[in-house]
VOLUMPA-206286 format. One line per field, with one value per residue: x, z, y of N, C-alpha, C in turn. Coordinates in Angstrom, 2 decimals. Each point is the difference from the previous one (the first is absolute). Layout:
! VOLUMPA-206286
n.X c(X,...);
n.Z c(Z,...);
n.Y c(Y,...);
ca.X c(X,...);
ca.Z c(Z,...);
ca.Y c(Y,...);
c.X c(X,...);
c.Z c(Z,...);
c.Y c(Y,...);
! end
This chain:
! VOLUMPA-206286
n.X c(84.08,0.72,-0.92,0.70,-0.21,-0.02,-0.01,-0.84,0.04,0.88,-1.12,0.69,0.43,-1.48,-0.44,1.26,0.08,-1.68,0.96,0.84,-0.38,-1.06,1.25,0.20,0.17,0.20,-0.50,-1.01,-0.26,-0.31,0.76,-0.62,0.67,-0.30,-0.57,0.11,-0.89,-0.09,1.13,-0.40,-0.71,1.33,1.04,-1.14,0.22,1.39,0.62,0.86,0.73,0.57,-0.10,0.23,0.74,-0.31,1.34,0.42,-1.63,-0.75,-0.53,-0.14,0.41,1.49,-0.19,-1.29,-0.36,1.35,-0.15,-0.91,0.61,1.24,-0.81,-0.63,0.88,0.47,-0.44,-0.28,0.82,0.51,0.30,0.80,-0.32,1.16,-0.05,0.16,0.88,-0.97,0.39,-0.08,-0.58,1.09,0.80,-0.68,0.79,1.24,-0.17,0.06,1.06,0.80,-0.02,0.25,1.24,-0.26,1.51,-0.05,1.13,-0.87,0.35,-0.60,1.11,0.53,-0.91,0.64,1.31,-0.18,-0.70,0.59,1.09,-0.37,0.00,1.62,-0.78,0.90,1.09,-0.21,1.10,-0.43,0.91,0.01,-1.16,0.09,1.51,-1.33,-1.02,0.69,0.17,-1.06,0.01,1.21,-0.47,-1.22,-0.44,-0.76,-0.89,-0.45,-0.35,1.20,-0.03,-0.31,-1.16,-0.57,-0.82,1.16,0.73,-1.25,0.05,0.97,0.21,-0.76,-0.13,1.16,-1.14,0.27,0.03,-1.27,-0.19,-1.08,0.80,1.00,-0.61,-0.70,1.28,0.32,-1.37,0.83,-0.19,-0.30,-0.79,0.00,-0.32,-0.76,-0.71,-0.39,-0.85,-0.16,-0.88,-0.16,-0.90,-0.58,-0.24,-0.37,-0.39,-1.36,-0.33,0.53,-0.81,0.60,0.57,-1.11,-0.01,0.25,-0.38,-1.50,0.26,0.70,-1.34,-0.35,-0.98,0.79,-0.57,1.07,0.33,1.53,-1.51,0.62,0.36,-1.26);
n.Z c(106.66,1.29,-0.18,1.52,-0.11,1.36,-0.11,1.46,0.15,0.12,0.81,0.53,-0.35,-0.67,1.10,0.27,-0.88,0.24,1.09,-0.64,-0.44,1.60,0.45,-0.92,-1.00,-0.32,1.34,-0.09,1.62,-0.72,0.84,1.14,0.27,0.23,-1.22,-0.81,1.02,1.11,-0.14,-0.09,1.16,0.60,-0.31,0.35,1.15,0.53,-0.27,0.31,-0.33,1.06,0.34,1.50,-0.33,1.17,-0.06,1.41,0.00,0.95,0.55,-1.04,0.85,0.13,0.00,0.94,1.24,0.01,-0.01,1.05,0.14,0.05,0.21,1.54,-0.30,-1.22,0.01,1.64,0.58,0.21,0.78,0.55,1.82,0.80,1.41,-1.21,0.57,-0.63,-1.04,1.42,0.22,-0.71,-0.10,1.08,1.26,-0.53,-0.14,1.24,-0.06,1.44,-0.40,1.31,0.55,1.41,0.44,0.96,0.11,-0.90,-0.66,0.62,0.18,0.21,1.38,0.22,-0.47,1.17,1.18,-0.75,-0.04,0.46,0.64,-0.70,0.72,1.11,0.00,1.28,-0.43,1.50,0.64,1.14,-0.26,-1.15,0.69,1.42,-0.14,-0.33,1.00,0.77,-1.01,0.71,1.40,-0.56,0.87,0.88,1.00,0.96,0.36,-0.93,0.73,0.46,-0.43,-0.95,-0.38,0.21,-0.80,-0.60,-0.66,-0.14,-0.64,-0.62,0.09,-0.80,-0.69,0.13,-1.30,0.76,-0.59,1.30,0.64,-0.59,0.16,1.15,-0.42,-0.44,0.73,0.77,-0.29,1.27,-1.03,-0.36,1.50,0.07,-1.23,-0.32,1.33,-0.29,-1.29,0.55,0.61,-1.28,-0.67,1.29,0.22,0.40,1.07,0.23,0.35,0.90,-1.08,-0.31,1.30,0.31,-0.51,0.07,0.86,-0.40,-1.08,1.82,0.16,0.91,0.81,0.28,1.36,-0.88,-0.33,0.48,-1.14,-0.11);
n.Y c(120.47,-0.48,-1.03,0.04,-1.33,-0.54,-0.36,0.19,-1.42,0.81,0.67,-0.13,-1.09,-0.31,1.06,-0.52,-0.87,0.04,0.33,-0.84,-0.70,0.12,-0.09,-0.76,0.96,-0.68,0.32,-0.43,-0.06,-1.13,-1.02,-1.04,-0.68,-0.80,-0.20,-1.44,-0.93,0.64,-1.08,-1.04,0.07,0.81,-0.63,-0.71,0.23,-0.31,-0.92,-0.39,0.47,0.04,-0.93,0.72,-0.69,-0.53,-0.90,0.24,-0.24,-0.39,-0.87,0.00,1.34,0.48,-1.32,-0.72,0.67,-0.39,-1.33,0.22,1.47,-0.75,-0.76,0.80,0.81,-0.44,0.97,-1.18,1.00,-1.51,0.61,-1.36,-1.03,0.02,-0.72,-0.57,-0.54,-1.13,-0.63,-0.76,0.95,0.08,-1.45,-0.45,0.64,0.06,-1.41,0.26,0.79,-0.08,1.23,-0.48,-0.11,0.10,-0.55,-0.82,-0.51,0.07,0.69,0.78,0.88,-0.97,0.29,1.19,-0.18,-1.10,0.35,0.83,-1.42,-0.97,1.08,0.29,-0.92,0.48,-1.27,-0.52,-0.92,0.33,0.97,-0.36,-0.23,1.15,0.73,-0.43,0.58,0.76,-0.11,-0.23,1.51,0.92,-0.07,1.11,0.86,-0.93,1.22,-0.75,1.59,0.24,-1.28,1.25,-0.50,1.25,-0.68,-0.49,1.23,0.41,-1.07,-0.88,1.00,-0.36,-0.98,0.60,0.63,-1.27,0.24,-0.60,-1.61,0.07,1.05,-0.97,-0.79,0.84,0.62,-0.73,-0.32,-0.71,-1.29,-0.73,-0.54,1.03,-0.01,-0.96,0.26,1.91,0.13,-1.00,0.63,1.32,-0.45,-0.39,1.08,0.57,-1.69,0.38,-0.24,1.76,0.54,-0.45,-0.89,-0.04,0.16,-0.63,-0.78,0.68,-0.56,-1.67,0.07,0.49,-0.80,-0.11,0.85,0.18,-0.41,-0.42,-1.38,-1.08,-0.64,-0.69);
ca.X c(-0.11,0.29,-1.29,-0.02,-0.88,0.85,0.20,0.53,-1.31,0.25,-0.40,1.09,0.62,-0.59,0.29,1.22,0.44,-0.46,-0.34,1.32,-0.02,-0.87,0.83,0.45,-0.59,-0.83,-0.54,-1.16,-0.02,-1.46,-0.81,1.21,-0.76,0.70,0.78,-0.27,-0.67,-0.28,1.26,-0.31,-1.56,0.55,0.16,-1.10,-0.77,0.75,0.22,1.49,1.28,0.73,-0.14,1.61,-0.36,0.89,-0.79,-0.43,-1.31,-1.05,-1.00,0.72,1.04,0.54,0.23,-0.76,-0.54,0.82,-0.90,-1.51,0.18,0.67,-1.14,-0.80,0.22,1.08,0.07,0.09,1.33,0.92,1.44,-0.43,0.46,0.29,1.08,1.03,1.63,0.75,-1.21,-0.79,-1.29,-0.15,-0.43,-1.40,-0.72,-0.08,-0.78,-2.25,-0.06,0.54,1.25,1.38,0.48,1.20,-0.22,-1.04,1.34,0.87,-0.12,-0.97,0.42,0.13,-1.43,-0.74,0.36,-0.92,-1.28,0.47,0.41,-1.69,-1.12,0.31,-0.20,1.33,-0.08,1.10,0.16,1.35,1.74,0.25,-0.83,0.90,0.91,0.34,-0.52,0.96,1.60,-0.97,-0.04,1.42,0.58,-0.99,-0.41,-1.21,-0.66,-0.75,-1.30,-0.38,-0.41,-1.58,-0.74,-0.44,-1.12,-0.03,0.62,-1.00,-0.93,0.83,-0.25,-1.46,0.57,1.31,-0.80,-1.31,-2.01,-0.24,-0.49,-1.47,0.36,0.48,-0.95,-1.08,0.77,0.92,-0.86,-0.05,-0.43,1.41,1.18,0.76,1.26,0.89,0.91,1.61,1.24,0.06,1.36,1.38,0.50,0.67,1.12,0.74,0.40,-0.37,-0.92,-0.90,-0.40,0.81,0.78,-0.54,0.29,1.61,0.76,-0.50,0.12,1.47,-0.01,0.14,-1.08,-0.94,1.16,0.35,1.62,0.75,-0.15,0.63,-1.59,-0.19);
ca.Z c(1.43,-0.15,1.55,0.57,1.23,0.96,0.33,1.03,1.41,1.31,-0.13,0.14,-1.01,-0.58,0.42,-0.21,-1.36,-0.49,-0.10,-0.16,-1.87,-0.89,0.20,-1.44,-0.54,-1.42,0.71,0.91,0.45,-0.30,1.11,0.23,0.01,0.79,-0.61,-1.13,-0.32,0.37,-0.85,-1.47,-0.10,0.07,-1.37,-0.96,0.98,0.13,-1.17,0.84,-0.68,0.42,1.10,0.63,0.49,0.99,-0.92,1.14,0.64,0.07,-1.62,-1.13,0.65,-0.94,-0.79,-0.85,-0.43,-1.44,-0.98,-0.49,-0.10,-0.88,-0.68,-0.33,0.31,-0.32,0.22,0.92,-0.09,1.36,0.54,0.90,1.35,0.85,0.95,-0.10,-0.72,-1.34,-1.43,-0.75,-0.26,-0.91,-1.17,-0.59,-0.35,-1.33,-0.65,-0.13,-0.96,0.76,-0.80,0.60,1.08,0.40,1.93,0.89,0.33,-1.01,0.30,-0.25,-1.85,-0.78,-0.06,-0.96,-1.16,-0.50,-0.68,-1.22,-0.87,-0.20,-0.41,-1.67,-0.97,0.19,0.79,0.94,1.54,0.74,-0.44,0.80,-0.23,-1.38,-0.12,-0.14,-1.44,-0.50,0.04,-0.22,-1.63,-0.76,0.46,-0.29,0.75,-0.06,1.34,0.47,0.13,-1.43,-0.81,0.51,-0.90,0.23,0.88,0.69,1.35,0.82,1.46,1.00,0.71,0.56,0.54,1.48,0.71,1.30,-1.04,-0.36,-1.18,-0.38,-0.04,-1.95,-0.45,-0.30,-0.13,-1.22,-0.83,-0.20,1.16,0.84,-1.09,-0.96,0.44,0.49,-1.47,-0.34,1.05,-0.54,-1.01,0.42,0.69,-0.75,-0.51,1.14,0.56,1.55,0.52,1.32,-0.13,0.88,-0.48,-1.69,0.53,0.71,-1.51,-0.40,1.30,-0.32,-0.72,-0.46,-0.87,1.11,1.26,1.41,-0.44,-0.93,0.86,-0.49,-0.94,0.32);
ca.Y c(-0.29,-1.55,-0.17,-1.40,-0.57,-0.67,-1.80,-0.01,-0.76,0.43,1.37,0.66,0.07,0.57,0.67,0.55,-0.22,1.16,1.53,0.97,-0.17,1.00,1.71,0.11,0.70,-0.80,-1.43,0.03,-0.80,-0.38,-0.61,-0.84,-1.43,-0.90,-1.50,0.45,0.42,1.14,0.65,-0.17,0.79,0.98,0.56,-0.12,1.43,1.52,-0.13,1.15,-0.20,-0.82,-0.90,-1.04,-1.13,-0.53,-1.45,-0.71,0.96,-0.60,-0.48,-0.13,0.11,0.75,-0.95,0.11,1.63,0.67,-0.88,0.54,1.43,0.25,-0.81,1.01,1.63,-0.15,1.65,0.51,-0.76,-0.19,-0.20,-1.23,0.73,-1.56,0.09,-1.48,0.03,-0.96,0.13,-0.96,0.56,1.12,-0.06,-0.70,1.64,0.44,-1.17,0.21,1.44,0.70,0.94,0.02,-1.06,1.20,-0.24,1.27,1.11,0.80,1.77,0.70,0.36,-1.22,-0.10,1.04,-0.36,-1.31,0.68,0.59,-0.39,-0.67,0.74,0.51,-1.15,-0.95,-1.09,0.38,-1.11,0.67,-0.12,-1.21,-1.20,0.04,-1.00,-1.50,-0.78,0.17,-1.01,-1.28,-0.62,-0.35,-1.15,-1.16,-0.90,-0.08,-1.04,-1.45,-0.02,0.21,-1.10,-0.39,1.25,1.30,-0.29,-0.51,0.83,0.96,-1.03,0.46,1.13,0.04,-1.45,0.61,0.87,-0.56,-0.49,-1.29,-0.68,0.56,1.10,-0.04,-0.70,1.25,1.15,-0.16,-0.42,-1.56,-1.12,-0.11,-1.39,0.65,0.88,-0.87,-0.63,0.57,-0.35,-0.80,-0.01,0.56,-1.17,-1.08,1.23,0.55,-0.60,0.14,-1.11,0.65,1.45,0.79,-0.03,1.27,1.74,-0.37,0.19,1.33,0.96,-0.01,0.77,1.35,0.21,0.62,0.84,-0.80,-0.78,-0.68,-1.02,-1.09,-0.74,-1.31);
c.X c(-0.12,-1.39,0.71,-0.37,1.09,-0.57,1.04,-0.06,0.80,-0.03,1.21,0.73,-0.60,-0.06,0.87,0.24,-0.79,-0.28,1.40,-0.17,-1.10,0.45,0.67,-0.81,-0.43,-0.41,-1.44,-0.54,-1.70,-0.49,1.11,-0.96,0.57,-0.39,-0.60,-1.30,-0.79,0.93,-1.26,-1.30,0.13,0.34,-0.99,-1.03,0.34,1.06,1.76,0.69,0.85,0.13,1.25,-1.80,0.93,-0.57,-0.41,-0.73,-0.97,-1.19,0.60,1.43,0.32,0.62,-1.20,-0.57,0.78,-0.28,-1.41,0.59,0.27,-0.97,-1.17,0.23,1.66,0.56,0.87,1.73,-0.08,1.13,-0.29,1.53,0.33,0.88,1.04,0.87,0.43,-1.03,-1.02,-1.31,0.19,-0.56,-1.73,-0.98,-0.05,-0.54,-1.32,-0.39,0.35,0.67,0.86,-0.31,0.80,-0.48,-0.48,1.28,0.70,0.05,-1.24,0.19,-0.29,-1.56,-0.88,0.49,-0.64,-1.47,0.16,-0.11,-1.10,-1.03,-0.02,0.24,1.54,-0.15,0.80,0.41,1.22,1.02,0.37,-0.54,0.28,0.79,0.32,-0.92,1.00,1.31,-0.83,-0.47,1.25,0.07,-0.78,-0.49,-1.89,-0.25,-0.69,-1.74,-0.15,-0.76,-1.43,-0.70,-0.31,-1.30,0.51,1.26,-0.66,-0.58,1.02,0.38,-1.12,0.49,0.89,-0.66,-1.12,-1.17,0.17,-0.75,-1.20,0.27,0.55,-1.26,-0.93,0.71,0.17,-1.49,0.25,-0.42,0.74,0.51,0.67,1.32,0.71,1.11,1.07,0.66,0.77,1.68,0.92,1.12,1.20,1.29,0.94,0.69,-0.15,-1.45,-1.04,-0.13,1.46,1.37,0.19,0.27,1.65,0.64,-0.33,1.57,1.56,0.47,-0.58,-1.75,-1.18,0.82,0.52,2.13,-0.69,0.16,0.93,-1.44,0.23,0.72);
c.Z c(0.23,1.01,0.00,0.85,1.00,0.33,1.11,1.37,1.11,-0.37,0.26,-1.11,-1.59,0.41,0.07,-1.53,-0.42,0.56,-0.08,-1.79,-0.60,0.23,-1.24,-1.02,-1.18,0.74,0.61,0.17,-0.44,0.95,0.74,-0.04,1.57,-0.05,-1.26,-0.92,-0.30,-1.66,-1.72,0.28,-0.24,-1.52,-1.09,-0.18,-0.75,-1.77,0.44,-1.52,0.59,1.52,0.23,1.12,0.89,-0.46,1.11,0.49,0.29,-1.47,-0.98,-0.46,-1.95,-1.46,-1.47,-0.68,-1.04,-0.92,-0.77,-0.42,-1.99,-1.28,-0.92,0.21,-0.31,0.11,0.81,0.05,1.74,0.54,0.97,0.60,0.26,0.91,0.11,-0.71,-0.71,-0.84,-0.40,-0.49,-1.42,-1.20,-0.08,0.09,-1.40,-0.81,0.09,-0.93,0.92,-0.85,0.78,1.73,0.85,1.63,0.61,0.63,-0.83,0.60,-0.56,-1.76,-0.57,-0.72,-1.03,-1.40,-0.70,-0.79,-0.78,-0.88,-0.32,-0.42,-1.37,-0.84,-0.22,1.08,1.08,1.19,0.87,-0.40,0.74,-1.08,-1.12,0.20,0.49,-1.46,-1.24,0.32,0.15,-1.30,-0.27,0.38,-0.35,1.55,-0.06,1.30,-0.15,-0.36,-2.02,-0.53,0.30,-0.95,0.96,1.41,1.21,1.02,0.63,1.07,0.84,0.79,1.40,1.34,1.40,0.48,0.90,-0.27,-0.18,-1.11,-0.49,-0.43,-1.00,-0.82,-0.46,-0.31,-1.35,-1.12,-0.62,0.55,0.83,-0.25,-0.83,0.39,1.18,-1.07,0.55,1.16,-0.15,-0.80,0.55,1.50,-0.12,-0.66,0.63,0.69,1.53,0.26,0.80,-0.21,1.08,-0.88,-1.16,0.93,0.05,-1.73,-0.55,0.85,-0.78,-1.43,-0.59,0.10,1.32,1.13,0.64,-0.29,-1.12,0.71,-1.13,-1.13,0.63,-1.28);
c.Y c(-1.51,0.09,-1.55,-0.45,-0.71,-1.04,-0.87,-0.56,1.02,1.65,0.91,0.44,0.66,1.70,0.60,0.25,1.31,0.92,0.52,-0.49,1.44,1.46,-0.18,0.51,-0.90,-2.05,0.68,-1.61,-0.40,-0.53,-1.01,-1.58,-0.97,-1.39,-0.01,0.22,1.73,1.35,-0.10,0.87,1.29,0.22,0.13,1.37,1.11,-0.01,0.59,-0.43,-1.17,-0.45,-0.66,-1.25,-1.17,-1.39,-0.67,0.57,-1.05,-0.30,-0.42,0.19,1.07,-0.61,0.11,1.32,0.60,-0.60,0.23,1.02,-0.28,-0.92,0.94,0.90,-0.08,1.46,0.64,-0.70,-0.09,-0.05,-0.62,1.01,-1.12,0.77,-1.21,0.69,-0.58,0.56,-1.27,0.34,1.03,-0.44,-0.54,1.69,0.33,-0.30,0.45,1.14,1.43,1.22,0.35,-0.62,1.00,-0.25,1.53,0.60,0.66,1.57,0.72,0.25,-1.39,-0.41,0.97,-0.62,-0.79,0.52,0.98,-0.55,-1.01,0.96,0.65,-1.77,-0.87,-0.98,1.04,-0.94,0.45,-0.79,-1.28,-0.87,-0.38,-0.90,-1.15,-0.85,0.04,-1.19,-1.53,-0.44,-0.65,-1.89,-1.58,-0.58,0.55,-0.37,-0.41,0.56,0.42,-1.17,0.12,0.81,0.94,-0.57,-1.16,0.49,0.72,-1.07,-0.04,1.22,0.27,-1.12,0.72,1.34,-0.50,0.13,-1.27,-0.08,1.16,1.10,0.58,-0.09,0.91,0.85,-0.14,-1.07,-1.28,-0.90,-0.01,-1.83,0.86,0.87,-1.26,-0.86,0.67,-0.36,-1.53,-0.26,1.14,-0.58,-1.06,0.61,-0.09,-0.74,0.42,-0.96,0.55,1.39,0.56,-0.65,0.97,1.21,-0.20,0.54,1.23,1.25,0.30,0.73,1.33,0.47,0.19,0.46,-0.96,-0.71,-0.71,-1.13,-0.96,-0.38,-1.39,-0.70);
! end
């Protein structure tokens, strides 16, 4: 029996996901979360098999929480959620220790497969997202936010989610000189000067809702 948890800042959507996954005969629904924090207390609790997790959630957001999960409770497999249409997020998901990557438009089937297949100890990255990581290997290309470490796409993240300095700061258990560093050096990466240029460019690659803004 798979016990999964949802991982979900918009109730709706958690709700929906589980009460049509728990009309499947080998899914019981353990619990839901709505951000990540709430996601790692939960799994600690309740202990699920496998966790779809949305990498864009308030707090810490779906980034890190797959991070702590996969640190301490290497057990627990995640399947990370996105409503973006590129892959700039697959690979540092994966990186944190994600066991699979799969848009939120995929097909219900597509979804059950996923959690199957994570849950019998296989990788699973949707079919879209596959094959653009796939022809971006062929072409050798690399976006703009890969040059950033693991901890400093989560700040940014954090940053185009309208958490200020303090707010990183007490979340994530750093100084706020320590999260003005990372903002700092990804800045410099990025080649942006402003928290509304770092969204403009977040926005053009994919990594938060909204039009396909021109990059600074």
């Amino acid at each position: 029996m798979i016990h999964l948890l949802i991982a979900d800042d918009y109730h709706l959507v958690r709700t929906s996901i589980a009460h049509r996954l728990s009309q499947e005969c080998d899914i019981a629904i353990a619990g839901e979360a709505a951000d990540g924090e709430s996601a790692i207390a939960q799994c600690r609790e309740k202990r699920p098999n496998v966790v779809l997790m949305n990498i864009r959630m308030p707090g810490i957001g779906g980034l890190e929480a797959t991070r702590r999960l996969y640190r301490s409770m290497p057990e627990i497999k995640v399947l990370a959620l996105t409503t973006q249409t590129k892959d700039s997020l697959a690979r540092p998901i994966l990186e944190a220790g994600a066991a699979g990557f799969l848009n939120k438009s995929s097909s219900y089937h597509e979804m059950l497969d996923a959690i199957r297949h994570v849950f019998h100890g296989r990788r699973y990255i949707g079919q879209s997202v596959a094959q653009r990581l796939a022809l971006a290997n062929i072409a050798g290309e690399a976006g703009r936010f890969d040059r950033l470490s693991q901890r400093e796409l989560q700040i940014a993240l954090m940053i185009v989610n309208c958490q200020r300095v303090q707010e990183i700061s007490d979340r994530l258990h750093l100084s706020s000189k320590t999260v003005h560093t990372y903002r700092y050096r990804l800045f410099e990466k990025l080649n942006v000067s402003t928290d509304v240029e770092l969204t403009h460019l977040a926005l053009h690659h994919g990594l938060v809702d909204g039009f396909d803004a021109t990059p600074p």
